[in-house]
Backbone atoms as SQL, in Angstrom:
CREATE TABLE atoms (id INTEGER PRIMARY KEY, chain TEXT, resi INTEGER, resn TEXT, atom TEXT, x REAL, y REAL, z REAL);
INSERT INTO atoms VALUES
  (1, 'A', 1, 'UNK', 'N', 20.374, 81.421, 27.159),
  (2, 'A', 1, 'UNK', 'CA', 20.830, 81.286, 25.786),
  (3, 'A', 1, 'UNK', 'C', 22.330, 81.538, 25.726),
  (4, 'A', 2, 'UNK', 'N', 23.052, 80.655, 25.135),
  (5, 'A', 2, 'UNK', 'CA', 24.672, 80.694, 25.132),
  (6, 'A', 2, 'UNK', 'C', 24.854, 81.686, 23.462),
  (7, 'A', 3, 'UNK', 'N', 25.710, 82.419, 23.764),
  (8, 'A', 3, 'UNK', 'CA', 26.399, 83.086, 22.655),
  (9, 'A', 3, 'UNK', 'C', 27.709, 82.200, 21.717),
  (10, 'A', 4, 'UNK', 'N', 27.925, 82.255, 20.953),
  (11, 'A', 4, 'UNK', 'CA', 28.536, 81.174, 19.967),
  (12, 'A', 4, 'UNK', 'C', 29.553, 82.629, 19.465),
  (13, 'A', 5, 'UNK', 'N', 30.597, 82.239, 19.731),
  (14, 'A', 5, 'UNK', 'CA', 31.365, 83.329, 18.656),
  (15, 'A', 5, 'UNK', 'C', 32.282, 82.712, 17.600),
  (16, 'A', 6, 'UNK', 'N', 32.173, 82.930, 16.510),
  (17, 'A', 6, 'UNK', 'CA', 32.953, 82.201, 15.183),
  (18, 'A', 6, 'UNK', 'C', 33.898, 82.781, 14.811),
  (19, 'A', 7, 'UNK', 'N', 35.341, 82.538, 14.717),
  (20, 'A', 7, 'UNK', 'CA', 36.382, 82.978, 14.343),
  (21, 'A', 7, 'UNK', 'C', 36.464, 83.463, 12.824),
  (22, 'A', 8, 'UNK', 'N', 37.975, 83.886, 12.608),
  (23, 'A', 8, 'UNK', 'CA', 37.380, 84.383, 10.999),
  (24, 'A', 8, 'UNK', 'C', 37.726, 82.813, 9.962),
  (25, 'A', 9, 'UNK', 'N', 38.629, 82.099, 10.429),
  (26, 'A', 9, 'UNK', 'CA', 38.219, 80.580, 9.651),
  (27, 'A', 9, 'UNK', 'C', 36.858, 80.020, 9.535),
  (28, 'A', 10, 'UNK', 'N', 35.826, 80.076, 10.874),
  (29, 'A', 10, 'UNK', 'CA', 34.904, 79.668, 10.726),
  (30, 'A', 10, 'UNK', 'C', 33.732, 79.909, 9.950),
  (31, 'A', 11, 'UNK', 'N', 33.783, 81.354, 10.096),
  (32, 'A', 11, 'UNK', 'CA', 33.302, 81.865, 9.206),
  (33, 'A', 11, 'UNK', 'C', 33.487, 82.140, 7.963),
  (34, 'A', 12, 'UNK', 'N', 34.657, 81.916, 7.286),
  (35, 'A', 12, 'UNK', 'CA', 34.949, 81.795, 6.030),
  (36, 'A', 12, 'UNK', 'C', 34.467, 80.588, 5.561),
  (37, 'A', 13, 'UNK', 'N', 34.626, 79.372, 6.539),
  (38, 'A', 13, 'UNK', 'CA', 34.432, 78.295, 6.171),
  (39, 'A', 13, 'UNK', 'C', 32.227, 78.024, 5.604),
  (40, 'A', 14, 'UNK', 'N', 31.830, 78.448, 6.297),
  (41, 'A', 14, 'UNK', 'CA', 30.420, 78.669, 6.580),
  (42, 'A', 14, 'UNK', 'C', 29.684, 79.769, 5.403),
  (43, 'A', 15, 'UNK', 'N', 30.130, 81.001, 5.386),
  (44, 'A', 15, 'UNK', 'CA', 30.155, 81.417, 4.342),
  (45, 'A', 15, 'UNK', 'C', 30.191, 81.581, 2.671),
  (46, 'A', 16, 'UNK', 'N', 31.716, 80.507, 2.697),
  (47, 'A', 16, 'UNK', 'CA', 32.336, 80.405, 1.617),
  (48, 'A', 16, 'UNK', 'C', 33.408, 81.340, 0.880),
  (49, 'A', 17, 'UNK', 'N', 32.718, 82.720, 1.501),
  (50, 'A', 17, 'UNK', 'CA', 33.948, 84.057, 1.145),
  (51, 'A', 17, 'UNK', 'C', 35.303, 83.796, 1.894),
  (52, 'A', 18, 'UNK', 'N', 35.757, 84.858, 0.746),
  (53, 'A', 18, 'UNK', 'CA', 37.672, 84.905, 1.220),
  (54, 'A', 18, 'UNK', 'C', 37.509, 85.834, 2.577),
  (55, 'A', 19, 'UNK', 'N', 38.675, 86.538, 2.830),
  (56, 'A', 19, 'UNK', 'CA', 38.812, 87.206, 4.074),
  (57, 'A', 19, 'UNK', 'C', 38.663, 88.726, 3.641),
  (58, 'A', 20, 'UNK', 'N', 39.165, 88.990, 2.259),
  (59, 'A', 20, 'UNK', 'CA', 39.022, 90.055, 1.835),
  (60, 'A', 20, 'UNK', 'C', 37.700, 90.347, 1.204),
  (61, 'A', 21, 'UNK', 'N', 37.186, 89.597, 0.486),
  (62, 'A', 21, 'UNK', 'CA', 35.753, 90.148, 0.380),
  (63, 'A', 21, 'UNK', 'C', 34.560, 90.148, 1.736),
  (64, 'A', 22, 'UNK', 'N', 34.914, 89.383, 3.061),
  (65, 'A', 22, 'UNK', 'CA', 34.401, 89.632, 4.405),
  (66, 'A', 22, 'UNK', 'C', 34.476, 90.647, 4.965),
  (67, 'A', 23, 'UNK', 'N', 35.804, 91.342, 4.393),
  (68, 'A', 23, 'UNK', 'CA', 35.723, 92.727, 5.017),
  (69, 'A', 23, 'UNK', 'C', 35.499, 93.786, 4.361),
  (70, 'A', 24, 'UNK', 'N', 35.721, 93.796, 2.661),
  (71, 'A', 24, 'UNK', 'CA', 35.140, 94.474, 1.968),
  (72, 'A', 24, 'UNK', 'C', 33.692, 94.958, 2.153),
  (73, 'A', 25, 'UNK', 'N', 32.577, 93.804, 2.403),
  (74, 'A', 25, 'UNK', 'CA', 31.153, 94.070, 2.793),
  (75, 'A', 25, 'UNK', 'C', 30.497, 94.641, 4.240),
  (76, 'A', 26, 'UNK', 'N', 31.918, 94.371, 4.780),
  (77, 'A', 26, 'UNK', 'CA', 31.664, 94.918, 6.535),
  (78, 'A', 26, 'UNK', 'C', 31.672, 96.477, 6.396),
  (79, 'A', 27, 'UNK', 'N', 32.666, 97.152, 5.063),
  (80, 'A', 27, 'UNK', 'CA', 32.709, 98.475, 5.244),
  (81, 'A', 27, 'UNK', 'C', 31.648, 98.829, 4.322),
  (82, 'A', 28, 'UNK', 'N', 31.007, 97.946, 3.464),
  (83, 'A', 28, 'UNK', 'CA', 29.846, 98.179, 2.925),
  (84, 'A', 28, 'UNK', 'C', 28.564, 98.299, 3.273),
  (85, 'A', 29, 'UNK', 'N', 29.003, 97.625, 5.128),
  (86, 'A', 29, 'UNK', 'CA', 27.925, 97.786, 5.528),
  (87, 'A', 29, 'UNK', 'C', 26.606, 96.498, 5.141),
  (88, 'A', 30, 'UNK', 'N', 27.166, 95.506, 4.324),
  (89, 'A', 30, 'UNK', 'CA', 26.488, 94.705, 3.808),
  (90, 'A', 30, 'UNK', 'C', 27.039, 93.026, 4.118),
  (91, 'A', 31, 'UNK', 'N', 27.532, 92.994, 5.323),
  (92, 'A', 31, 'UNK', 'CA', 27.898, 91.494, 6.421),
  (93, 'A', 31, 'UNK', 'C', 27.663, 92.580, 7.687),
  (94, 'A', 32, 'UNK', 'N', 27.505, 91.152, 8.376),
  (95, 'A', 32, 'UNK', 'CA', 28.020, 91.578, 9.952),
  (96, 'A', 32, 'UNK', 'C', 29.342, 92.081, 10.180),
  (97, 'A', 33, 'UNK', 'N', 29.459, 93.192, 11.412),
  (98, 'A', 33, 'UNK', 'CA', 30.448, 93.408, 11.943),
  (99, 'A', 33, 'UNK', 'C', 31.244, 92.261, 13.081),
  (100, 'A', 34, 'UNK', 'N', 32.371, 92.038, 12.933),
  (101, 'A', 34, 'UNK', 'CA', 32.745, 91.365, 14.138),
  (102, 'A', 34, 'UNK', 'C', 32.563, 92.265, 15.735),
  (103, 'A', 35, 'UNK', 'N', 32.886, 91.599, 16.672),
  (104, 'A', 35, 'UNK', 'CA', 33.268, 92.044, 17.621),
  (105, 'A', 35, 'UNK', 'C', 34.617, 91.946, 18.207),
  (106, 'A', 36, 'UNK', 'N', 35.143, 92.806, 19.117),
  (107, 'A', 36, 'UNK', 'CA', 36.713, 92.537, 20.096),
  (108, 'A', 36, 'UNK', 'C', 36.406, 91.616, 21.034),
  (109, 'A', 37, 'UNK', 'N', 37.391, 90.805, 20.737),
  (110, 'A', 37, 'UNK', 'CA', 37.839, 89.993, 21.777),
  (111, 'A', 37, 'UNK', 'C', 39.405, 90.203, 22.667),
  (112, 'A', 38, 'UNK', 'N', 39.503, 91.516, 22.257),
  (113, 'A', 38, 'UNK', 'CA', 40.991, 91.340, 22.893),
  (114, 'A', 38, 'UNK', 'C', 42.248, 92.710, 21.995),
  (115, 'A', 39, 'UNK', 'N', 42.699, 92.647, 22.314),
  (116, 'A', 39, 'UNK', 'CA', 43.561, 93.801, 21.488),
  (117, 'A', 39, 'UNK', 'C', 43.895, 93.100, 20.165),
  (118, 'A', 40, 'UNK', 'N', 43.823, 91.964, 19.830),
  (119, 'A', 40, 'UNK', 'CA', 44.182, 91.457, 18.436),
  (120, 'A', 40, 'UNK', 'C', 43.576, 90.810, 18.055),
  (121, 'A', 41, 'UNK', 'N', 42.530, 90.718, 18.411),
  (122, 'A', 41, 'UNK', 'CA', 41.254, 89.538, 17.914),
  (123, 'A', 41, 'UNK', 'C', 39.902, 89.785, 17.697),
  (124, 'A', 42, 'UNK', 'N', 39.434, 89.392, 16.785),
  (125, 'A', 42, 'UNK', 'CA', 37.776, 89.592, 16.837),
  (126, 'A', 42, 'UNK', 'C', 37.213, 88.131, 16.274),
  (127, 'A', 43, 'UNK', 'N', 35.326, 88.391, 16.841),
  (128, 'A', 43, 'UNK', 'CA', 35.059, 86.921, 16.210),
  (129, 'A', 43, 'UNK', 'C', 33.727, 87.532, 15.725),
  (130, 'A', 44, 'UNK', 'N', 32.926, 86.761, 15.492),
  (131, 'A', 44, 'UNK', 'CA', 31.629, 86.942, 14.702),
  (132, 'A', 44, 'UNK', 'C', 30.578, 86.623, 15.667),
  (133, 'A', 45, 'UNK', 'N', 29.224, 86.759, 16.125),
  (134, 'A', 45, 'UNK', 'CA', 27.916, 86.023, 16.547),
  (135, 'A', 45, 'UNK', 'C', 27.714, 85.399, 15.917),
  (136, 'A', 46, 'UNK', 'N', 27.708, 83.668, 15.725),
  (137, 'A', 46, 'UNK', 'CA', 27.218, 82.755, 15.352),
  (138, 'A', 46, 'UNK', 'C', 25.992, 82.930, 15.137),
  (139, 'A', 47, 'UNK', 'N', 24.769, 84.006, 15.607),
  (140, 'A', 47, 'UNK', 'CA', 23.116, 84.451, 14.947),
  (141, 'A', 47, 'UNK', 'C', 23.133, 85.500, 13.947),
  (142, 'A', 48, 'UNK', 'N', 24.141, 86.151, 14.302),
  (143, 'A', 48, 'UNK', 'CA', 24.189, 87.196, 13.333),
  (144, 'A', 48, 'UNK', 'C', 24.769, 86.518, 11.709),
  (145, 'A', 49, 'UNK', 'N', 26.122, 85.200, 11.568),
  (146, 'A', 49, 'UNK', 'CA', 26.123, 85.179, 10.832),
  (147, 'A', 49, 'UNK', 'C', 25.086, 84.195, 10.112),
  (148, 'A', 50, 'UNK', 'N', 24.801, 83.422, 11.010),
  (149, 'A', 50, 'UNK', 'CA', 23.213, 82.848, 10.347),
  (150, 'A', 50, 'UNK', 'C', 22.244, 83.255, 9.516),
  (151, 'A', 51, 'UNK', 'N', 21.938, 84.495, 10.264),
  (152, 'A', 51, 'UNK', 'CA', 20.511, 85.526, 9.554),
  (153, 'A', 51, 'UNK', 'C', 21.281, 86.017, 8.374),
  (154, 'A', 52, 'UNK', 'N', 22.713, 86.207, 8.198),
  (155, 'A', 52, 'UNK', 'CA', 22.912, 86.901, 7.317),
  (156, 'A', 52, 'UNK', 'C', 22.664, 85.949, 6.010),
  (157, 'A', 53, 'UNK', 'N', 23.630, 84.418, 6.191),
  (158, 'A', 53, 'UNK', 'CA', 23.175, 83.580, 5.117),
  (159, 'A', 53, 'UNK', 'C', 21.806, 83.341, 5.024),
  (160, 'A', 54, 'UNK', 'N', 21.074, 83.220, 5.640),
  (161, 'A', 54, 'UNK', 'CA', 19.436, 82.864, 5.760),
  (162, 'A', 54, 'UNK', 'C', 18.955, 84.076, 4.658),
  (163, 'A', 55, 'UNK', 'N', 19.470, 85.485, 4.796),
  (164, 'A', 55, 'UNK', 'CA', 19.049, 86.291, 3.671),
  (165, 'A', 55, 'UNK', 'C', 19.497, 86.385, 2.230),
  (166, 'A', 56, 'UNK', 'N', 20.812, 85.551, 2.568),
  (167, 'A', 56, 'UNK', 'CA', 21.202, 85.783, 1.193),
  (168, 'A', 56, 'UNK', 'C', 20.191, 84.656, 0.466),
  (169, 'A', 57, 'UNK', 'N', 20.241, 83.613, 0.956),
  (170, 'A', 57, 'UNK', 'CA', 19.603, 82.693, 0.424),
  (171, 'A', 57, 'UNK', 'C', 18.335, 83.142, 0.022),
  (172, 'A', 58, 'UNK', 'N', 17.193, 83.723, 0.706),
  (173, 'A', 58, 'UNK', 'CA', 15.966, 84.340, 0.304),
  (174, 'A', 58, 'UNK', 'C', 16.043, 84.749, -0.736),
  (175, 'A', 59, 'UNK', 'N', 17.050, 86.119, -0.727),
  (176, 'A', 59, 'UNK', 'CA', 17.516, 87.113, -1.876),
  (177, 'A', 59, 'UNK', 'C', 17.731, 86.061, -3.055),
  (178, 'A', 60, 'UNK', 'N', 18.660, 85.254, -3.221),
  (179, 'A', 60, 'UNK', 'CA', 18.952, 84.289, -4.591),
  (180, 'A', 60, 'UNK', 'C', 17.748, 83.516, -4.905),
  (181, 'A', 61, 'UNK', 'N', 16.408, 83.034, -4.519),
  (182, 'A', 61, 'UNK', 'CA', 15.576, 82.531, -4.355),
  (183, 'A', 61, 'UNK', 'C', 14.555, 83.342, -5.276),
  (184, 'A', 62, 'UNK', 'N', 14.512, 84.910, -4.319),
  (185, 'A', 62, 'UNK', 'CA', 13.660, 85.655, -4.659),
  (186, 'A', 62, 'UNK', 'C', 14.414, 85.873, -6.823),
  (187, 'A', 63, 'UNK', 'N', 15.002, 86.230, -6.541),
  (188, 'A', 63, 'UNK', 'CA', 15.652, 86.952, -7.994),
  (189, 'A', 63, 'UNK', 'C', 15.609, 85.696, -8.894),
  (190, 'A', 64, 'UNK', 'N', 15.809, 84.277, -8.668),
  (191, 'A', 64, 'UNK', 'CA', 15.391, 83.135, -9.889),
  (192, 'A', 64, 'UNK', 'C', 14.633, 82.892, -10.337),
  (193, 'A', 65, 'UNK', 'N', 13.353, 83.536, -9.799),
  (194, 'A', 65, 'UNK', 'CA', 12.107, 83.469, -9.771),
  (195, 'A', 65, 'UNK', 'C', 11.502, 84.146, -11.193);
């Protein structure tokens, strides 16, 4: 299984959030954390940010109901 890592464009892009509310929820504890790639870089797991939209979506689903 290959690991996918998503930059923070990509993930903004995929998402839809700004950069500041991405990290707002990271210290909320409520997104994924990135990982280091390097002394100035981090990227995302392409599964991790999946599952995360996959829940939000449930969650908005569940609550229209």
């Amino acid at each position: 299984m290959t690991t996918t890592i998503l930059r923070l464009p990509a993930v903004k892009a995929r998402t839809g959030l700004s950069r500041s509310t991405i990290y707002l929820r990271i210290s909320e504890n409520r997104f994924p954390k990135p990982i280091s790639l390097g002394d100035r870089a981090v990227g995302w797991i392409e599964t991790e940010i999946d599952e995360w939209l996959k829940q939000q979506v449930e969650a908005s689903r569940r609550a229209s109901q």
